[in-house]
C-alpha positions as CSV (number, residue, x, y, z in Angstrom):
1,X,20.8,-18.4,-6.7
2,X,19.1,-17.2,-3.7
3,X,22.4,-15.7,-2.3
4,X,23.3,-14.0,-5.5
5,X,19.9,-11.5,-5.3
6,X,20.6,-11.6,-1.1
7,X,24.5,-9.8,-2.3
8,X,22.7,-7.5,-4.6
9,X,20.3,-6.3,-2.1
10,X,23.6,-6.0,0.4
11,X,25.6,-4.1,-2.3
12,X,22.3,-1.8,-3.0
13,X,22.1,-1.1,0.5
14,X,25.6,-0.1,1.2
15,X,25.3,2.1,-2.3
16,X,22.6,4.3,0.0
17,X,24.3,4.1,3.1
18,X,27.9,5.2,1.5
19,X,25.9,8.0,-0.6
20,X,23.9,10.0,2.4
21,X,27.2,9.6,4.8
22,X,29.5,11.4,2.5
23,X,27.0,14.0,1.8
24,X,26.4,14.3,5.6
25,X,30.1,14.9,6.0
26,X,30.0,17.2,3.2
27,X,32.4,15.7,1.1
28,X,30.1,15.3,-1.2
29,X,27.2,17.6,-2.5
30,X,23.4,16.9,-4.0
31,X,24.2,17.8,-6.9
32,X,27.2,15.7,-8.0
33,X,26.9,13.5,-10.2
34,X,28.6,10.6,-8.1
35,X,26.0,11.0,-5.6
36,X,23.4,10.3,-8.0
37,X,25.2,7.6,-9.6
38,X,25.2,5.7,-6.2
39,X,21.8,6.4,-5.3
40,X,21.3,5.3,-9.2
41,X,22.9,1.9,-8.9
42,X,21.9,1.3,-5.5
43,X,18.0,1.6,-6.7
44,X,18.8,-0.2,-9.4
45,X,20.6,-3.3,-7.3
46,X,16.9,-3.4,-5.1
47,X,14.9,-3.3,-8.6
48,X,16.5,-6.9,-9.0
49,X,16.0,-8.1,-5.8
50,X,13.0,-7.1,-5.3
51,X,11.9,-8.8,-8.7
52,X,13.4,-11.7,-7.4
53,X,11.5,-12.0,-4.3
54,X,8.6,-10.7,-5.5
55,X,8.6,-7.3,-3.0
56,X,6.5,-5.1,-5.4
57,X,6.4,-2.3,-2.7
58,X,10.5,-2.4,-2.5
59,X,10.2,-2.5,-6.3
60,X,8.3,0.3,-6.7
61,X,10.4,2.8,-4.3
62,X,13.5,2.1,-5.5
63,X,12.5,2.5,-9.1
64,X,11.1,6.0,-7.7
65,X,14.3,6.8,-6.5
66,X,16.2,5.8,-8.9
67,X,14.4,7.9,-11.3
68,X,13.8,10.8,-9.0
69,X,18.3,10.2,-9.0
70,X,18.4,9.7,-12.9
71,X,16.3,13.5,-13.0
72,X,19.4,15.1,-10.1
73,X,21.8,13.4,-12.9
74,X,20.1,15.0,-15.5
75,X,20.5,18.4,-13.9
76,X,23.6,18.4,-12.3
77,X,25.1,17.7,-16.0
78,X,22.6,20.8,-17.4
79,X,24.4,23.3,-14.6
C-alpha cells in the first residue's frame, strides 16, 4: 500500500514541476485555468500522502496551495 501513496506523491510532484516549467517557457500563463488545475491536482495528490504518512506540515502547504490555486481558478473563469 505503501507504494501506492509513494506514486501519488511522485505524480503530485511532477504535476508542480510540469506546471512552473511551461509557465517559465511561456507556454502557459498564470492565469489559465490548466495551470491551476495542475497546481490543483498536484496539492491535492500531497494532501493524500501526506495523510498517509502522517507529514502534517506537507499537509498543511499543499492544502494552502491548493486553495490559494482553486481562488486563481476561480478568477481566471470570472475574467
Amino acid at each position: 500500500m505503501n507504494t501506492f501513496f509513494e506514486t501519488l506523491g511522485w505524480i503530485g510532484s511532477f504535476c508542480f514541476i510540469f506546471s512552473y516549467y511551461m509557465l517559465i517557457q511561456k507556454k502557459w500563463k498564470s492565469t489559465q485555468p490548466i495551470y491551476h488545475w495542475y497546481n490543483i491536482v498536484g496539492s491535492i495528490l500531497f494532501v493524500v500522502n501526506g495523510t498517509h504518512y502522517s507529514a502534517w506540515a506537507i499537509i498543511f502547504i499543499n492544502f494552502a496551495w491548493g486553495c490559494i490555486a482553486c481562488y486563481g481558478l476561480y478568477m481566471s473563469y470570472m475574467k
